[in-house]
VEXDRENKE-786105 format. One record per residue (C-alpha): x, z, y. Coordinates in Angstrom, 3 decimals. Each point is the difference from the previous one (the first is absolute). Layout:
BEGIN
+----------+----------+----------+
!        X !        Z !        Y !
+----------+----------+----------+
!        X !        Z !        Y !
...
+----------+----------+----------+
! end
This chain:
BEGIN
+----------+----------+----------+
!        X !        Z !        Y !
+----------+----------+----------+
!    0.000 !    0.000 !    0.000 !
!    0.875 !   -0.373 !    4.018 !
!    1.353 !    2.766 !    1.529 !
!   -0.926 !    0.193 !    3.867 !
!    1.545 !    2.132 !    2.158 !
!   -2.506 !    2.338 !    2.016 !
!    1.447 !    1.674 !    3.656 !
!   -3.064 !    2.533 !    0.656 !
!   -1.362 !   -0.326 !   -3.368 !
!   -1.087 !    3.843 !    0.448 !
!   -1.628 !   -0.939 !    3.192 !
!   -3.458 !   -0.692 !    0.916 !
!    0.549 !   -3.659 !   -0.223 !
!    2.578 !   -0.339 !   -2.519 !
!   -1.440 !    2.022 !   -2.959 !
!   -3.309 !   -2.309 !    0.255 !
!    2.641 !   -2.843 !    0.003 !
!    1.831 !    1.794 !   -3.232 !
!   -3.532 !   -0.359 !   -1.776 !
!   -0.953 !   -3.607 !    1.401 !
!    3.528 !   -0.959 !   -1.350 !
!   -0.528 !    1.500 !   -3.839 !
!   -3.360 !   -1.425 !    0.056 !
!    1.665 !   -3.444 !    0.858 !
!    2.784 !    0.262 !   -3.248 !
!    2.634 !    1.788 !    2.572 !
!    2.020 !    3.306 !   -1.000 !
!   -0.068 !    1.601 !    3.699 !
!    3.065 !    1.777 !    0.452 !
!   -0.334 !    2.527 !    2.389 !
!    2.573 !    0.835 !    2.796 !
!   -1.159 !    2.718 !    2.699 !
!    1.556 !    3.183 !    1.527 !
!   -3.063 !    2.139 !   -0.034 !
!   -0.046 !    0.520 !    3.216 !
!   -3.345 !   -1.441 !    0.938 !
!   -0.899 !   -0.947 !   -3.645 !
!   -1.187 !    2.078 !   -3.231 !
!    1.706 !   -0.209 !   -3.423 !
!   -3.768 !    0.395 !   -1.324 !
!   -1.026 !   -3.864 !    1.392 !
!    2.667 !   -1.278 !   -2.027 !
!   -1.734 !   -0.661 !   -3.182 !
!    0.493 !   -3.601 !   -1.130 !
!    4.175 !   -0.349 !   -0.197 !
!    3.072 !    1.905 !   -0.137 !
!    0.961 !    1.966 !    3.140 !
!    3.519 !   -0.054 !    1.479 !
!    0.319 !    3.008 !    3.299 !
!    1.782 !   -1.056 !    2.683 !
!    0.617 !   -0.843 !    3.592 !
!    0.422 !   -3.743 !    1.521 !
!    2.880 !    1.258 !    1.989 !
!    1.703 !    1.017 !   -3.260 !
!    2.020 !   -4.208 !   -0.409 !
!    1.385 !    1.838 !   -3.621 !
!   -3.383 !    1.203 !   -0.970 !
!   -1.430 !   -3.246 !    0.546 !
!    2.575 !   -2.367 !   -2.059 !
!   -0.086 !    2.465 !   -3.367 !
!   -3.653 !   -0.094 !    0.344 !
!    0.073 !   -4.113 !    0.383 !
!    3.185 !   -0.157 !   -2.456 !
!   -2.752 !    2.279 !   -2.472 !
!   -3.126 !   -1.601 !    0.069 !
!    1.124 !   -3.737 !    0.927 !
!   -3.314 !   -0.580 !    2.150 !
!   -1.031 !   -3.780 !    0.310 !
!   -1.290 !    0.868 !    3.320 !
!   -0.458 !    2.965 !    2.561 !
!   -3.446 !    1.021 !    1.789 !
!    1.213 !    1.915 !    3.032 !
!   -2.582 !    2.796 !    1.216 !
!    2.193 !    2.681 !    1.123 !
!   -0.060 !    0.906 !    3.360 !
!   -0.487 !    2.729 !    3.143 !
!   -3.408 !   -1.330 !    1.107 !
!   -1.667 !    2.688 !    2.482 !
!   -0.709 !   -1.593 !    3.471 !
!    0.604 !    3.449 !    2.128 !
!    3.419 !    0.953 !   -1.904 !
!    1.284 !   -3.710 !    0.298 !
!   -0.443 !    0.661 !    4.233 !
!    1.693 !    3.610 !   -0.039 !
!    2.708 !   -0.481 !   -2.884 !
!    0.706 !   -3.832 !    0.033 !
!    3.660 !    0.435 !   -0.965 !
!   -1.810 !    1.173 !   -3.437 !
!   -1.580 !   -2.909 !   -0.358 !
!    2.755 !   -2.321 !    0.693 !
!    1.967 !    1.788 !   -2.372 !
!   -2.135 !    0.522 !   -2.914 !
!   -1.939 !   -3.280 !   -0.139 !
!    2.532 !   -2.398 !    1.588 !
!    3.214 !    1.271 !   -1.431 !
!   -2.132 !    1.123 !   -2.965 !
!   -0.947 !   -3.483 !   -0.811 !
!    3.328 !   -1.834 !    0.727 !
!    1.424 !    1.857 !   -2.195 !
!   -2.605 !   -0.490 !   -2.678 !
!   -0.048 !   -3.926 !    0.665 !
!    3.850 !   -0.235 !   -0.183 !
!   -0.402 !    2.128 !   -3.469 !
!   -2.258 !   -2.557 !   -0.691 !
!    1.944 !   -3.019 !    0.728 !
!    3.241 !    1.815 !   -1.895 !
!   -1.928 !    0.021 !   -3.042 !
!   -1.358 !   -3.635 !   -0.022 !
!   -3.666 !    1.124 !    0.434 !
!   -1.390 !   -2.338 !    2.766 !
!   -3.748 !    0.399 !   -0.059 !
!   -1.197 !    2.639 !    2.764 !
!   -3.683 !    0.553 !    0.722 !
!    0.355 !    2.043 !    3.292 !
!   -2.762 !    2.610 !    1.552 !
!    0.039 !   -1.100 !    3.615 !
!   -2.927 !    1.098 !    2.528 !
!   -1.940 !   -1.569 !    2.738 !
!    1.676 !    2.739 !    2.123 !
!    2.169 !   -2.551 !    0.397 !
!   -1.986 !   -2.558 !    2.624 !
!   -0.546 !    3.173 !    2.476 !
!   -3.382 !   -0.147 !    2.149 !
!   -1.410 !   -3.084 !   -0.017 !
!   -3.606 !    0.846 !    2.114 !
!   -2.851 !   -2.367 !   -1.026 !
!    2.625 !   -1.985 !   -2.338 !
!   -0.647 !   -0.323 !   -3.597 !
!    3.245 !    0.022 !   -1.942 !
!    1.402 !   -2.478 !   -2.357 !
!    3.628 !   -0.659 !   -1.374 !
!    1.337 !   -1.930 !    3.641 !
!   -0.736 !    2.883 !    2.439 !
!    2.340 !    1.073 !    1.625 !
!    1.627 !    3.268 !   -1.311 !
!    0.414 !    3.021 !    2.904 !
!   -0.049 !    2.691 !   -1.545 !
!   -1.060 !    3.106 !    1.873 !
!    1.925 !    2.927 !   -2.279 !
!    3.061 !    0.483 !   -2.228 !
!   -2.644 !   -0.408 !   -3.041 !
!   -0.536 !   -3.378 !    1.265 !
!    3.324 !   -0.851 !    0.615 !
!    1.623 !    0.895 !   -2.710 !
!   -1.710 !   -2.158 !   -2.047 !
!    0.131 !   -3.153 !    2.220 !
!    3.898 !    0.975 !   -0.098 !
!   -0.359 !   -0.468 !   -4.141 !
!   -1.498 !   -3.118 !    0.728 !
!    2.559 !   -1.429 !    1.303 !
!    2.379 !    1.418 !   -2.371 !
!   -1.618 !   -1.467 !   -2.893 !
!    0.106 !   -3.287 !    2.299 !
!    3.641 !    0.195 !    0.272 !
!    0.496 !    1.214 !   -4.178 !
!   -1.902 !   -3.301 !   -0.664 !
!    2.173 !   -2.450 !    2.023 !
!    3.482 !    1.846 !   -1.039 !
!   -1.254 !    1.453 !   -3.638 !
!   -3.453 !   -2.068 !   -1.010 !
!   -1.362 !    2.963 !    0.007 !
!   -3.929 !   -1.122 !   -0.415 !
!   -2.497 !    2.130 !    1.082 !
!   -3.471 !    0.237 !    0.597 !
!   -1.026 !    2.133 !    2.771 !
!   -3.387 !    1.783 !    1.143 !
!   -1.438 !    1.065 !    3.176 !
!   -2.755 !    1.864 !   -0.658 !
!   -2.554 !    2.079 !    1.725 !
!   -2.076 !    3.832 !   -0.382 !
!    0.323 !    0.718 !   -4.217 !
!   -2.444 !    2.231 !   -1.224 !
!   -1.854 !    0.885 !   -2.738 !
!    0.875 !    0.599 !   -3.261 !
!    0.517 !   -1.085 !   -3.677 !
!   -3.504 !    0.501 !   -1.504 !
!    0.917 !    0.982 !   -3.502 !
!    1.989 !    3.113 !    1.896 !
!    2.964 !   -0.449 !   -1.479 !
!    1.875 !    0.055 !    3.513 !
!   -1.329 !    0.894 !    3.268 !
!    0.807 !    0.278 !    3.735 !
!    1.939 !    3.310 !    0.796 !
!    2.459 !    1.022 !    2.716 !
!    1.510 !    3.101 !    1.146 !
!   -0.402 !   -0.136 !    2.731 !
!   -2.685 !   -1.883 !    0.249 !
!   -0.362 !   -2.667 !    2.619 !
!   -2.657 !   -3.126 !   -0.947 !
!   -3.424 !   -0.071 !    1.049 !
!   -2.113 !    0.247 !   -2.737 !
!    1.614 !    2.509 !   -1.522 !
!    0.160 !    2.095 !    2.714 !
!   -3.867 !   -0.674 !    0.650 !
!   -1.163 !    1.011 !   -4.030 !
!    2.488 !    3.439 !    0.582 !
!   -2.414 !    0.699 !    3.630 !
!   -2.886 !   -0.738 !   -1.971 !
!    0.855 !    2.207 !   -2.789 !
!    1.146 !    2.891 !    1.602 !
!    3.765 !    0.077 !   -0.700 !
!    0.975 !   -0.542 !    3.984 !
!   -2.670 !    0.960 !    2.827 !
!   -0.428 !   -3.288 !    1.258 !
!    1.472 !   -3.785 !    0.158 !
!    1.548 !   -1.112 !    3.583 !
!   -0.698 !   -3.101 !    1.660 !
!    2.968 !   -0.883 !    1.762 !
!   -1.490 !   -1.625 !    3.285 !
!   -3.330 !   -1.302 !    0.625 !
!    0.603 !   -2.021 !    3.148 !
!    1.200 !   -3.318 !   -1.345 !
!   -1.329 !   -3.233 !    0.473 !
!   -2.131 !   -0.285 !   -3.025 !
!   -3.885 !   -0.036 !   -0.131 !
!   -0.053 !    4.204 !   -0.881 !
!    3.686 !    0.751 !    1.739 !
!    1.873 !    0.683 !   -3.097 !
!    2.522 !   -2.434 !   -2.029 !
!   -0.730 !   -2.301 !   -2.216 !
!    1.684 !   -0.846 !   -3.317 !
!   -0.409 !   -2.227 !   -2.644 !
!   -0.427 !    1.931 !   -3.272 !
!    1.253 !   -1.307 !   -3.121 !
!   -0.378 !    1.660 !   -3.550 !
!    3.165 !    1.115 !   -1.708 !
!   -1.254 !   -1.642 !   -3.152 !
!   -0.400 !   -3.485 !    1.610 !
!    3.325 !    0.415 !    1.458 !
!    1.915 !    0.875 !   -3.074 !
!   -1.278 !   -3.156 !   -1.592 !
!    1.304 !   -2.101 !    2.472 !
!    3.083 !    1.307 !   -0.677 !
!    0.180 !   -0.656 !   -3.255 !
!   -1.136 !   -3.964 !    1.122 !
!    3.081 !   -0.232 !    2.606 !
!    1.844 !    1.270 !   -3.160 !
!   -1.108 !   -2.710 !   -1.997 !
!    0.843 !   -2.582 !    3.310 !
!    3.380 !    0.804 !   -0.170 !
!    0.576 !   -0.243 !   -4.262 !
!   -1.807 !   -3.392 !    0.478 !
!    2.962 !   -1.015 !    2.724 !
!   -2.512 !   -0.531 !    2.708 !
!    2.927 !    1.359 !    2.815 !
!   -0.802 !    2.795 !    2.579 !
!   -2.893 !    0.350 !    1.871 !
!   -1.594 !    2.346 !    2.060 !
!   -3.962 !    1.078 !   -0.561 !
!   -2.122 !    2.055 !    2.033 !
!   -2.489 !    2.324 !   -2.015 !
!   -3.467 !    1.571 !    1.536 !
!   -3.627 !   -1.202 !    0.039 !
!   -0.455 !   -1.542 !    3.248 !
!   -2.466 !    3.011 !    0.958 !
!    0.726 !    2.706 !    2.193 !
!   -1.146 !    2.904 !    0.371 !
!   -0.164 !    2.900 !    2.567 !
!    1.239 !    3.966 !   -0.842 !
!   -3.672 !    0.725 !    0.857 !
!   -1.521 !   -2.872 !   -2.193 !
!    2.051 !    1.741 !   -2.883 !
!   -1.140 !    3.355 !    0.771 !
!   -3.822 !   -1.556 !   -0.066 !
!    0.984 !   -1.083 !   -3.733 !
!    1.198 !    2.721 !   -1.082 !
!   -2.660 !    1.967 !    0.755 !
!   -2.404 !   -2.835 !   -1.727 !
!    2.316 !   -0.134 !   -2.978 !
!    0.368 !    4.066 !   -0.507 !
!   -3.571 !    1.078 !    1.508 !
!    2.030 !    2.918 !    2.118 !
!    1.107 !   -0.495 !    3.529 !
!    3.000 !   -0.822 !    1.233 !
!    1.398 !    3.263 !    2.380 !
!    2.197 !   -1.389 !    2.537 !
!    1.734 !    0.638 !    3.510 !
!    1.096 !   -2.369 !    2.703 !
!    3.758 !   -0.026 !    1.032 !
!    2.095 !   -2.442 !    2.467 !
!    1.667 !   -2.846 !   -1.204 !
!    2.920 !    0.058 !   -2.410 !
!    3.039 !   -2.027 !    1.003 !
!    0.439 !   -3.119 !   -1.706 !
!   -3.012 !   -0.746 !   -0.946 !
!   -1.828 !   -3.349 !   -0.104 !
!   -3.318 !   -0.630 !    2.074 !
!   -1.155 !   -2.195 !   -3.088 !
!    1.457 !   -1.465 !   -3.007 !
!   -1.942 !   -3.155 !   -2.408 !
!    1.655 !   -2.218 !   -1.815 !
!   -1.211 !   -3.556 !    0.559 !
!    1.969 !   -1.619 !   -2.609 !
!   -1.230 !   -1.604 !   -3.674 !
!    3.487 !   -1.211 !   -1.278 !
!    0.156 !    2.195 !   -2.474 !
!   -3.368 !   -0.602 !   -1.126 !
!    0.756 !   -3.882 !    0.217 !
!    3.976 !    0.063 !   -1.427 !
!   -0.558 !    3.207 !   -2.371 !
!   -3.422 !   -0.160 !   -1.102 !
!   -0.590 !    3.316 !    1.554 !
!   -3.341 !    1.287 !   -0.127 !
!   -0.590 !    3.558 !    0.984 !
!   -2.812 !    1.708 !   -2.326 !
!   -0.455 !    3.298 !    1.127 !
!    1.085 !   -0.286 !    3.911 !
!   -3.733 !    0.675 !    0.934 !
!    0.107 !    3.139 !    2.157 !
!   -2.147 !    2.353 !   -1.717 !
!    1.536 !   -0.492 !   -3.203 !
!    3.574 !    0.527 !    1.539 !
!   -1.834 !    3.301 !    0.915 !
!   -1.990 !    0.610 !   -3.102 !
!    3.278 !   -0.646 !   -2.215 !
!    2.063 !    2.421 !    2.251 !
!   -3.038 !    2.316 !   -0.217 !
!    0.005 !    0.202 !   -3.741 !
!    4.451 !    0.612 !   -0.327 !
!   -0.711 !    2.620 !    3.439 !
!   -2.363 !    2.150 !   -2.365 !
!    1.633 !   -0.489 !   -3.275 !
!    3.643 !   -1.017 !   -0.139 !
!    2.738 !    1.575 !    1.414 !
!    3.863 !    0.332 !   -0.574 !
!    2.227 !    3.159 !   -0.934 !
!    0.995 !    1.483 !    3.923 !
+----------+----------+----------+
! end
């Protein structure tokens, strides 16, 4: 069988990954430093611990497992602590991920699927988003992965280094079997933070500015489900083992939808309301984010099943009352 090498594979997005790949014929192999993952999501390949900043780590792991490709989640990814600490996010996911594409390169493995963000076009007001926006990033987040962009670029040209990468919008849900599940410590994604107000475990969710130029005055994302998004990861995968070269895909629905608009569906999807305060703006943030792109429905064959809002909410519903991960 394929080995595939997972960065983040105990992450949110990588352990749904980890199962997309088995289901697909793929051993997952697992590389994470627990530092915003958990051991318990990795349930579908081995695990290997350690740190992208650790170039020695990295080569026994590749020199180990022999991966015919890597699918590159890991990464500092929290808006506010990319605009106070963005030496931290230089370091970790820039210098991080050079170091895992030149371990890459070193041992002859040049497929890369690459988690990229639309963090990476900045504020584009009234502008739906597809792959030739221009990228301004607002934040460190942001810029650190339009900075592995053009690494990946440059690894092509000098290495042939192909890679598929994806810019992709809000994830949420989760896997509907419960097998993994969204879960971060601390916790910093909408919906999440929503189902914990509306369950008691924190007094009430904040909405960080209602004042923007939106039809209710608060930011507007396009929401895709983690599900959906895994499997398009597992198509770029297959893009690159049919020699297809590298290409860049934009993933999201097309739909946005407001912070209050979410609250109103939560509260549809769970029957409880939603408690919530009003707070100013955070910096960095986006008035409104939509994809407005169907590549990767037209080149892929992408078709998002379960990116329908209240399911996003009814899956994450279901893992928010019944899974959870050792703390």
């Amino acid at each position: 069988m394929t080995n595939i090498l997972v960065t983040g594979g105990a992450g949110y997005i990588g352990s749904h990954a980890c199962k997309a790949l088995a289901r697909a014929g793929y051993v997952p192999v697992t590389y994470d430093n627990l530092v915003t993952g958990w051991q318990d999501a990795v349930k579908f390949g081995p695990f290997e611990q350690g740190d992208l900043l650790d170039r020695a780590r990295l080569d026994q792991v590749f020199a180990t497992y022999k991966p015919a490709a890597v699918m590159h989640f890991a990464a500092l990814s929290q808006v506010g602590e990319a605009m106070s600490e963005p030496g931290r996010y230089w370091r970790n996911n820039v210098t991080g991920s050079l170091n895992l594409i030149e371990a890459a390169v070193a041992a002859g493995c040049r497929d890369f699927v690459f988690s990229s963000t639309c963090a990476t076009y900045g504020d584009h007001d009234n502008v739906v988003l597809d792959e030739s926006t221009p990228q301004h990033p607002l934040n460190a987040y942001g810029a650190s992965k339009r900075a592995i962009e053009d690494i990946l670029r440059d690894f092509e040209q000098a290495h042939g280094l192909n890679h598929v990468i994806f810019r992709y919008f809000n994830v949420a849900g989760a896997d509907p079997d419960g097998d993994v599940g969204e879960f971060h410590r601390p916790e910093t994604h909408l919906v999440p933070l929503l189902l914990d107000a509306i369950d008691g475990k924190r007094d009430a969710l904040t909405v960080y500015g209602t004042d923007y130029d939106t039809p209710d005055g608060t930011c507007i994302r396009d929401y895709v489900h983690v599900c959906d998004l895994v499997d398009a990861h597992v198509l770029g995968l297959h893009w690159l083992e049919q020699g297809k070269g590298s290409r860049v895909f934009n993933l999201g629905t097309g739909t946005g939808f407001s912070v209050k608009e979410v609250i109103a569906q939560s509260h549809s999807v769970t029957n409880r309301e939603v408690p919530f305060n009003v707070g100013p703006r955070r910096a960095g943030d986006c008035t409104k984010l939509v994809s407005g792109s169907t590549r990767a429905e037209a080149e892929l064959g992408w078709r998002p099943k379960r990116s329908r809002l209240e399911v996003m909410i009814a899956d994450a519903w279901r893992w928010h009352q019944n899974g959870h991960y050792e703390t």
